[in-house]
C-alpha positions as CSV (number, residue, x, y, z in Angstrom):
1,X,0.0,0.0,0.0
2,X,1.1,3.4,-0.7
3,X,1.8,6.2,1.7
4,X,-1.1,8.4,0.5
5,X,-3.1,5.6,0.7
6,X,-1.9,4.4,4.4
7,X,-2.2,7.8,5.3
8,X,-5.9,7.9,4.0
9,X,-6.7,4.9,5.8
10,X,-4.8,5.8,9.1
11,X,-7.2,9.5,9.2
12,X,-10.8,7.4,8.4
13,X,-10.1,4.8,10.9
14,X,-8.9,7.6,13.7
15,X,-12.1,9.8,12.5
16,X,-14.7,6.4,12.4
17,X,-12.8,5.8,15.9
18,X,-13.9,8.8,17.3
19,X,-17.0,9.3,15.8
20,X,-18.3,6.2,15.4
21,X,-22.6,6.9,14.7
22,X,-20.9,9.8,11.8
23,X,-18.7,6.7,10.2
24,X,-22.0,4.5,10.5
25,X,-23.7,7.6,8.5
26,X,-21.4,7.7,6.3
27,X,-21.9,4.2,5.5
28,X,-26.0,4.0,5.3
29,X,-24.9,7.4,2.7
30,X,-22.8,5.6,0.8
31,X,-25.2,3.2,-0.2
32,X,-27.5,5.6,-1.4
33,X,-27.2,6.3,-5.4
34,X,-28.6,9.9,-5.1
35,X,-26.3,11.1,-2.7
36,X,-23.0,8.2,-2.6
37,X,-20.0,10.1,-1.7
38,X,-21.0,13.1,-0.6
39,X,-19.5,15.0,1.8
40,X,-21.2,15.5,5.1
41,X,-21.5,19.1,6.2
42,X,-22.5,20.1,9.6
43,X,-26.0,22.1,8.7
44,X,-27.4,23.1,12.4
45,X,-27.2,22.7,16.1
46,X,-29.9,21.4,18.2
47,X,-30.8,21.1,21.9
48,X,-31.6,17.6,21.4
49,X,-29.3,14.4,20.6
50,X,-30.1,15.0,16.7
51,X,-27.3,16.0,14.4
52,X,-27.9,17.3,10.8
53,X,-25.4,17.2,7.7
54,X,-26.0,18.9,4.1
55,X,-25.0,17.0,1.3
56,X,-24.7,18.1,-2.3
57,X,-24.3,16.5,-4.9
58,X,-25.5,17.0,-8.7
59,X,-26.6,20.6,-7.8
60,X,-29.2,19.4,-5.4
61,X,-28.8,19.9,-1.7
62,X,-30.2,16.8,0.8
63,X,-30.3,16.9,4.6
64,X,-29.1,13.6,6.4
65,X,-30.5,13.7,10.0
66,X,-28.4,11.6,12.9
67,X,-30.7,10.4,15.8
68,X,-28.9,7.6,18.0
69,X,-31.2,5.4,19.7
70,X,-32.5,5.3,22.1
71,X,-32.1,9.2,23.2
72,X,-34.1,9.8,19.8
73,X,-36.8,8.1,18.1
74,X,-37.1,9.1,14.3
75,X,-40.5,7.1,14.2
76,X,-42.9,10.6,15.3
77,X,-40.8,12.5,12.7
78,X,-41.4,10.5,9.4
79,X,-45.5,10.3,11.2
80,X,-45.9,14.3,11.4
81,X,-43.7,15.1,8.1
82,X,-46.2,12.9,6.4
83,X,-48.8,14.6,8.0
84,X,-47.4,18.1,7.3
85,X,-46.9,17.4,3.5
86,X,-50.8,16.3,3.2
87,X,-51.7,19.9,4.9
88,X,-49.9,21.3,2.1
89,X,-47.0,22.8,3.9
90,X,-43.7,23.2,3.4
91,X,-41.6,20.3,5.3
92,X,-38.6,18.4,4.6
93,X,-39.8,15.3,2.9
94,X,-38.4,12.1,4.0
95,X,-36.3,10.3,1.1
96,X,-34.5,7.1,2.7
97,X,-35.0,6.4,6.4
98,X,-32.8,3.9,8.7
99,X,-35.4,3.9,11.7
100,X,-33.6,1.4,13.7
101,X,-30.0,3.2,13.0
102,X,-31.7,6.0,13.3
103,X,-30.7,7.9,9.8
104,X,-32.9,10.2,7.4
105,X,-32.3,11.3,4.3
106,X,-33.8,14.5,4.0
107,X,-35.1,17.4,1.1
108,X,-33.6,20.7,2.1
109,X,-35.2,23.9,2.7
110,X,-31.8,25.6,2.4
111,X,-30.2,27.7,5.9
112,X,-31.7,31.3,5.9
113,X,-33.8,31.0,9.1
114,X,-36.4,33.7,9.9
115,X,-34.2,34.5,12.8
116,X,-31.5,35.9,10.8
117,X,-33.7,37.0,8.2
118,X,-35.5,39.4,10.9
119,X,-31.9,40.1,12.8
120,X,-30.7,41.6,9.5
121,X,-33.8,43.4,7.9
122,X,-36.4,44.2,10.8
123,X,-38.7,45.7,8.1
124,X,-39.4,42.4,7.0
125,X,-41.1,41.3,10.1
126,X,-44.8,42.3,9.1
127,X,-44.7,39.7,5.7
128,X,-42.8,36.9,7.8
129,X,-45.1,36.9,10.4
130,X,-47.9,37.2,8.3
131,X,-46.8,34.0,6.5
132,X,-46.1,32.4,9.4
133,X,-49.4,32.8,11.2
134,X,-50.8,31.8,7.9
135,X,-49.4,28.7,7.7
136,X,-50.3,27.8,11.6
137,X,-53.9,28.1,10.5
138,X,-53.5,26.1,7.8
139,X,-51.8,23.8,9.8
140,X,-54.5,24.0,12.8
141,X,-57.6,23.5,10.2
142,X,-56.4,20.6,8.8
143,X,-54.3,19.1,11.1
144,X,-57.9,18.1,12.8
145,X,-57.8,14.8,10.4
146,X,-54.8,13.9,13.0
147,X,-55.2,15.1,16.1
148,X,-56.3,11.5,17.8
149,X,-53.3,10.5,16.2
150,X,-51.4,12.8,18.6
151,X,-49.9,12.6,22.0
152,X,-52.2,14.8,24.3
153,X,-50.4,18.0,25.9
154,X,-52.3,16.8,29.2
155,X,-52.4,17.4,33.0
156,X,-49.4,15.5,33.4
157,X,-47.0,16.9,30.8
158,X,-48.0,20.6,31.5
159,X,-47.4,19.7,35.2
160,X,-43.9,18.4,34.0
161,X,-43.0,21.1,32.0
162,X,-43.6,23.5,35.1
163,X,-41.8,21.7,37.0
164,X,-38.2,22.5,34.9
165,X,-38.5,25.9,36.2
166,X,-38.5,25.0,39.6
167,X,-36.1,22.0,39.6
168,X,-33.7,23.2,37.1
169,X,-33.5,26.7,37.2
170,X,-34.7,27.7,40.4
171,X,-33.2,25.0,42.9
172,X,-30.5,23.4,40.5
173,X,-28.7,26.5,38.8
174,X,-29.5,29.1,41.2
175,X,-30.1,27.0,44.5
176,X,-33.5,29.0,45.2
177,X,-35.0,26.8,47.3
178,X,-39.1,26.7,48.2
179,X,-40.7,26.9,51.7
180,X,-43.8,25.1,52.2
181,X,-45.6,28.9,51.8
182,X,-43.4,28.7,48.5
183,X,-44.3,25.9,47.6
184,X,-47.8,26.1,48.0
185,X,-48.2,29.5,46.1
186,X,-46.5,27.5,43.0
187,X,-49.0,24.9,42.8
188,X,-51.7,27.6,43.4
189,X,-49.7,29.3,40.3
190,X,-49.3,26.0,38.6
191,X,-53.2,24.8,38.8
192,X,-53.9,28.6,37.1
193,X,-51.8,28.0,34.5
194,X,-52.9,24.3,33.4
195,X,-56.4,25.3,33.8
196,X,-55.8,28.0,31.2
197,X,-54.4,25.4,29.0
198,X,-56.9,22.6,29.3
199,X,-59.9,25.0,28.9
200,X,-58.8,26.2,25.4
201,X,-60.2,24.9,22.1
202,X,-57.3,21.9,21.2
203,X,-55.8,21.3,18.3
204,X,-52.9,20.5,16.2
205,X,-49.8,21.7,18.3
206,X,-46.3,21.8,16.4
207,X,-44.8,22.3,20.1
208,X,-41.4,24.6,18.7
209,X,-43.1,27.3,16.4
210,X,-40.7,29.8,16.5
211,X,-38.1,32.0,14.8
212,X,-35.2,29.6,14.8
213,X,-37.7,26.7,13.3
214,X,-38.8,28.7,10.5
215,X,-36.6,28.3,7.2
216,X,-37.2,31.8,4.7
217,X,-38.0,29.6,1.7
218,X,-39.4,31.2,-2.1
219,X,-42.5,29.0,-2.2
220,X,-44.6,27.8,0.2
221,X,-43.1,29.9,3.2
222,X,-42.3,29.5,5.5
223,X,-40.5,25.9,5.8
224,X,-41.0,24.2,9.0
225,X,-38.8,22.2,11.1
226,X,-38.6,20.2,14.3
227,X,-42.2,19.0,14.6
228,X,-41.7,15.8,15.7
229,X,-42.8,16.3,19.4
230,X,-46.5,17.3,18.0
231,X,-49.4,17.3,20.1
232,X,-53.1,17.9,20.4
233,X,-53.3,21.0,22.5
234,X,-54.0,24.4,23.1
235,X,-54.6,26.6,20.1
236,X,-52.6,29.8,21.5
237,X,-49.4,27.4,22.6
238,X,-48.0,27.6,18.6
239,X,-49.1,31.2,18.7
240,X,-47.2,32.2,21.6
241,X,-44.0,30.4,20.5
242,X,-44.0,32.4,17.6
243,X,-44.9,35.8,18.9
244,X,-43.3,36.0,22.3
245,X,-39.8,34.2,20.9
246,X,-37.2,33.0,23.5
247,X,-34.8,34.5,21.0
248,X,-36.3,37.5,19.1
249,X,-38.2,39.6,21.0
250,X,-40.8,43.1,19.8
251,X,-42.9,45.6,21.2
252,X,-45.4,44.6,23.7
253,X,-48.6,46.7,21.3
254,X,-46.8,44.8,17.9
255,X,-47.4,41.6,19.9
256,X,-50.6,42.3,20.6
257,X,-51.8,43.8,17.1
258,X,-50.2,40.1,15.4
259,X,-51.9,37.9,18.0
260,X,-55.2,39.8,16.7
261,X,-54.6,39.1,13.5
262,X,-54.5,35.3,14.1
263,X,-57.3,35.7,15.8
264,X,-59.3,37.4,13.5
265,X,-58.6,34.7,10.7
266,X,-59.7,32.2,13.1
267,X,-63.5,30.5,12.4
268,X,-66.7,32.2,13.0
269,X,-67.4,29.0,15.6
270,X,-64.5,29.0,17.4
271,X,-64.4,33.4,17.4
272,X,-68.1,32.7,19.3
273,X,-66.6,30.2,21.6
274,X,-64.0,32.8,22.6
275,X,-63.9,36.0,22.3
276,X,-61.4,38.4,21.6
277,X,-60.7,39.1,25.5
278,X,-61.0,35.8,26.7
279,X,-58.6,35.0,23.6
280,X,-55.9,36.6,24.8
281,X,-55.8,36.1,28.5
282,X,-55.5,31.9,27.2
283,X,-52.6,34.0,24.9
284,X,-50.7,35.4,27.6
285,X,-51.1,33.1,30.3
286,X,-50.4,30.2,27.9
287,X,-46.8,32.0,27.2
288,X,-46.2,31.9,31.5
289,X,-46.7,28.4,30.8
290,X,-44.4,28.1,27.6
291,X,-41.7,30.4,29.2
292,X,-41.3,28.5,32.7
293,X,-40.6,25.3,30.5
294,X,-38.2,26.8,28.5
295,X,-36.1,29.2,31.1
296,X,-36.4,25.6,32.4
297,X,-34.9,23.5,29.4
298,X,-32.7,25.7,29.1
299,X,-30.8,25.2,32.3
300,X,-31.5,21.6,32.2
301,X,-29.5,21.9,28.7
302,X,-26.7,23.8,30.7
303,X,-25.8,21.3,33.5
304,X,-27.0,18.1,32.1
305,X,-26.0,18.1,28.2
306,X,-22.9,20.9,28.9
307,X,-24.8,23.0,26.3
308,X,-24.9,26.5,28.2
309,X,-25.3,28.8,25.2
310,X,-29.0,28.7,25.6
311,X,-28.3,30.7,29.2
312,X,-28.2,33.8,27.4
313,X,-32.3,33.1,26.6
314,X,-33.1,33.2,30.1
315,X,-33.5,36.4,31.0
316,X,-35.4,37.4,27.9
317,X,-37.5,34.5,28.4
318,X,-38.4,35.4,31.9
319,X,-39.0,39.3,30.7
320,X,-41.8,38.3,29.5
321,X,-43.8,36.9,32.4
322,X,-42.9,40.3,34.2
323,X,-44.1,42.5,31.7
324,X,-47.3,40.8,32.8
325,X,-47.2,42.3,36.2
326,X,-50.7,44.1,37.6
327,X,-52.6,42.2,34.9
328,X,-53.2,38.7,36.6
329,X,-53.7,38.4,40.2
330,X,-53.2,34.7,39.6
331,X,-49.5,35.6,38.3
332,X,-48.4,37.6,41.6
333,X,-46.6,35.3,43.7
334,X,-44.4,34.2,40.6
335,X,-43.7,37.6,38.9
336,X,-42.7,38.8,42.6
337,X,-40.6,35.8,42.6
338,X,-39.0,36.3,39.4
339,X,-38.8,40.1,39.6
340,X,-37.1,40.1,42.8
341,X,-35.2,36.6,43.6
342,X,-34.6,34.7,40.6
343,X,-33.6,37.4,38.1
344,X,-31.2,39.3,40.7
345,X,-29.8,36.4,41.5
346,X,-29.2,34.7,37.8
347,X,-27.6,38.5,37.3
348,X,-25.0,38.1,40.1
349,X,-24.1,34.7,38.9
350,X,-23.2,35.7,35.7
């Protein structure tokens, strides 16, 4: 054998040794005609176990998606990408799948997320959001045909989800702990907050609908990602993801005058059911509920995964359950808590 060659052989076999699930991906690629010696890319982060490579190859761009079992199950993916493509919406289509390897082969919807779209040309926010909130009531009016098929966002997980804020950001990162007083105005707090949830109309819940999950794409915008964690659930929980962003953030009024919009597009049966006040006190109390998970996550990402640049989305994050102050009594006991422990605290740690 030559040296090259030795050389070549020496650098796969040290890269497959340290990597082994991307030499196994390389592999599964390899025997795939439309995309067979491709090079493998790094396309995104995620907060999850899943790791995403762009191929190219021909002048067409693929996605190949690495989920290692059994921190990730591609199974709910290729389910609500089937579903999404049948609403008519724009979703990576699933080419080749590997389930129990855990590999996809995936059509791309290219790298120019709204959140750099909007970072870079604010004036663009008006169409992008209008396309967005489009596309959430397409995807709520006909994702009806699947909602039995979907996990329900029930007492328990909401509970759950609460709970990050507490044990992972409260007790674990900042060693707040609760008295029993404490503790017993959370629950009080908690109950609110699931009751606000459970009450709404339910319906086809993407779970992530936000800034950093929307691709800018020519037709069909905007292109959607990381849906596999659907549910059938409250019909402001999408709305509030995508409005009151962990990582974008606008005017309280602008907010308010995009929220209206949705709901103004919504049915003439559901706009009976609810109006426009009760509409958006679920709005604003569901995002307590979708923040407290997230500040949550996103210290649970920090010390268990050693991934701590989601820190910097905290205090945003919690921002917006304070901006709420005076409006809901059923909100005092956390906004006091988060206006005068947890954010002076998380500030002094940093």
């Amino acid at each position: 054998m030559c040296f090259n060659a030795l050389r070549r052989l020496i650098i796969t076999q040290a890269a497959a040794s340290a990597d082994p699930r991307r030499a196994l991906l390389r592999q599964w690629i390899d025997g795939i005609d439309a995309v067979a010696g491709c090079a493998l890319e790094p396309a995104s982060t995620d907060a999850s176990f899943r790791r995403y490579f762009r191929l190219q190859k021909g002048g067409k761009s693929f996605i190949a998606m690495d989920a290692p079992p059994p921190q990730e199950d591609c199974r709910p993916f290729v389910r609500i990408a089937t579903y999404l493509a049948s609403m008519k919406l724009s979703a990576p289509r699933v080419i080749e799948a590997d389930i129990e390897n855990g590999f996809l082969l995936l059509s791309d919807l290219g790298n120019t997320q709204y959140f750099d779209t909007l970072l870079d040309n604010a004036s663009k926010a008006d169409a992008l959001y209008a396309d967005a909130i489009d596309a959430l009531l397409l995807m709520q009016r006909h994702g009806d045909a699947y909602q039995a098929a979907l996990p329900p966002y029930d007492d328990t997980l909401l509970r759950f989800e609460l709970s990050l804020f507490r044990d992972w950001l409260c007790e674990t990162h900042l060693q707040l702990n609760f008295d029993d007083v404490a503790e017993a105005n959370w629950q009080n707090c908690c109950d609110a907050l699931v009751t606000n949830a459970l009450n709404q109309p339910q319906v086809f819940v993407h779970r992530d609908y936000h800034s950093r999950n929307l691709m800018l794409v020519s037709d069909g915008n905007p292109g959607i990602l990381d849906f596999q964690d659907a549910v059938e659930g409250p019909f402001t929980y999408d709305l509030v993801s995508l409005l009151k962003d962990c990582y974008i953030s606008w005017p309280a009024e602008q907010v308010r005058q995009w929220a209206l919009s949705y709901y103004r597009k919504l049915s003439l049966n559901t706009r009976e059911r609810v109006d426009e006040q009760q509409f958006y006190r679920y709005f604003e109390l569901m995002g307590v509920q979708r923040h407290l998970k997230a500040a949550g996550i996103f210290c649970r990402l920090n010390h268990r995964d050693a991934k701590p640049a989601y820190l910097q989305a905290v205090p945003r994050t919690l921002e917006y359950i304070v901006e709420l102050e005076g409006r809901y009594d059923e909100l005092e006991f956390l906004i006091r808590l988060i206006r005068d422990k947890v954010l002076p605290t998380w500030s002094s740690k940093q």
